[in-house]
N, C-alpha and C positions, 0 to 999 in steps of 0.2 A: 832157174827155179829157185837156186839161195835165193836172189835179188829180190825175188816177190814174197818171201816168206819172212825175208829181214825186213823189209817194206812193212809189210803186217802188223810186225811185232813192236815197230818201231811206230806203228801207228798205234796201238793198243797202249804202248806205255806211254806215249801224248796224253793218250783220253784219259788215263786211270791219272795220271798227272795233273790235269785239268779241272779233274772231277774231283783230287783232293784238295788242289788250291780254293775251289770255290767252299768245300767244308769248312778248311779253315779260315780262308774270308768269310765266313759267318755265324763266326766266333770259335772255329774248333769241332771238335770230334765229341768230345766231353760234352758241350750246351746242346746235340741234338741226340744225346744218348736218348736207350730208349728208359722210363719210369721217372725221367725228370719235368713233364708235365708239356714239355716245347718238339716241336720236329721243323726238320728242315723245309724254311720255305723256300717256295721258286723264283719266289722275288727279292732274293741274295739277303733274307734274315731269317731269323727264326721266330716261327708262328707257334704263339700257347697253344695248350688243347686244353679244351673244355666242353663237358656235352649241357647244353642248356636242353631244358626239356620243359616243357608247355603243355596244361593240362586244367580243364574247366567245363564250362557248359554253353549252351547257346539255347536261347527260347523268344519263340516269336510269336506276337500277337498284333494282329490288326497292322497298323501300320510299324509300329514298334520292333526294336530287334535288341533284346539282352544278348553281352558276350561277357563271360566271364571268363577270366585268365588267370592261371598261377604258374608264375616263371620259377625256375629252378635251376642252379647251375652245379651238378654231378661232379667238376670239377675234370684236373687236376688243380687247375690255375682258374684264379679269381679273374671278372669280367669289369671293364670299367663301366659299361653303357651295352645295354642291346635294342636294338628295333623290333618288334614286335609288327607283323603285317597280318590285316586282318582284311579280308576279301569277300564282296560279297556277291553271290550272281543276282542279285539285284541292285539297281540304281536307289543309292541313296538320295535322301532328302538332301537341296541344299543349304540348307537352315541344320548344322549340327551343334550340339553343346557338349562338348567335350571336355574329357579332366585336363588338368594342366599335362602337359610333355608330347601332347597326340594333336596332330596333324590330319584333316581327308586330304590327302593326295591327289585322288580322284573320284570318279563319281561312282565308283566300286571299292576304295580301297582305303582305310585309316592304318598311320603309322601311330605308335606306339612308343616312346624309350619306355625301359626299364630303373634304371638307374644300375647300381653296382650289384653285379651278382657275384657275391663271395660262395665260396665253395661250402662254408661251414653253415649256412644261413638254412634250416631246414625248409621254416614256411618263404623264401622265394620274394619274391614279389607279386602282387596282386593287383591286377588291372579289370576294373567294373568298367563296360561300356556300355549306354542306353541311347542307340542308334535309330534314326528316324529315318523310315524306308520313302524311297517315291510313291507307292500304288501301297495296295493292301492283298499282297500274296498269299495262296496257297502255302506255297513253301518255301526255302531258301538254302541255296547250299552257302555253307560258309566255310573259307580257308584259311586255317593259321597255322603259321610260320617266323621264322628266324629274317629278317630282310638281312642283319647286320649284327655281328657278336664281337667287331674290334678284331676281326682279323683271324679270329682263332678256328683252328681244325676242331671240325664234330665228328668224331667216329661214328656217332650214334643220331645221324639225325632225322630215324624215324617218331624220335620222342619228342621233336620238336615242329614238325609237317603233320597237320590234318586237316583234315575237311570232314565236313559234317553236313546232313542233311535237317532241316527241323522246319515241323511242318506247322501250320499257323495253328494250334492248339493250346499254346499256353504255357505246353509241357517243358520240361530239361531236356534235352538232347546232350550226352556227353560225350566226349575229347580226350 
């Protein structure tokens, strides 16, 4: 009965052993405290935190689809570049004219950069999209989202994921 209870213990002070070498293989104790903007990643560094948050409108006419975007980064830690994903349950036109930094992906999907989202930057960045649908819908749901933030933990990433429905009226649909 000793034998398996030293066994145990001696297995428990391994892990906790283990589990401190990889803390300080990743710079220490200190670089993943908590309120200094970083926590520990799984992929042997330390990942910023930062809540990017996404908020705008979408209005669809005829064949046409407006998406308006404003990026926002709540912070702790400033962002170098984010991807912006914008989804649509309808097939876009192949023919798009897009701003500089955005990409269609697919024939539902355009990416987005941002460029730098600093913590202190109140108005964010602002992304105008004037999308050319295949057909001429009723309606359309559109989804936007985060693809890519450089790596950083979102605590909060219900302010950055939505979807919307807007219906071919002309109107604002807001996000």
């Amino acid at each position: 009965m000793e034998s398996a209870a030293a066994e145990t213990a001696a297995a428990a002070a391994m892990a906790m052993a283990m589990a401190m070498a990889v803390v300080l293989g990743m710079g220490g104790a200190a670089a993943a405290a908590p309120g200094n903007g970083a926590v520990a990643g799984a992929a042997g560094g330390i990942a910023p935190e930062a809540d990017v948050s996404h908020h705008g409108h979408v209005s669809l006419w005829g064949s046409g689809l407006g998406v308006w975007v404003q990026s926002v980064n709540y912070g702790p830690s400033n962002l170098a570049d984010v991807t912006v994903r914008v989804r649509t349950s309808v097939s876009l036109s192949r023919r798009q004219e897009l701003p500089e930094g955005c990409l269609q992906a697919d024939r539902l999907t355009v990416l987005c950069r941002t460029g730098a989202l600093r913590t202190d930057e109140a108005e964010g960045r602002q992304l105008a999209l004037e999308l050319q649908l295949a057909g001429w819908p009723d309606e359309v749901v559109v989804r936007v989202d985060t693809l890519w933030n450089g790596g950083a933990t979102d605590r909060n990433p219900q302010n950055n994921d939505h979807e919307v429905l807007a219906l071919a009226t002309g109107d604002e649909y807001v996000f």
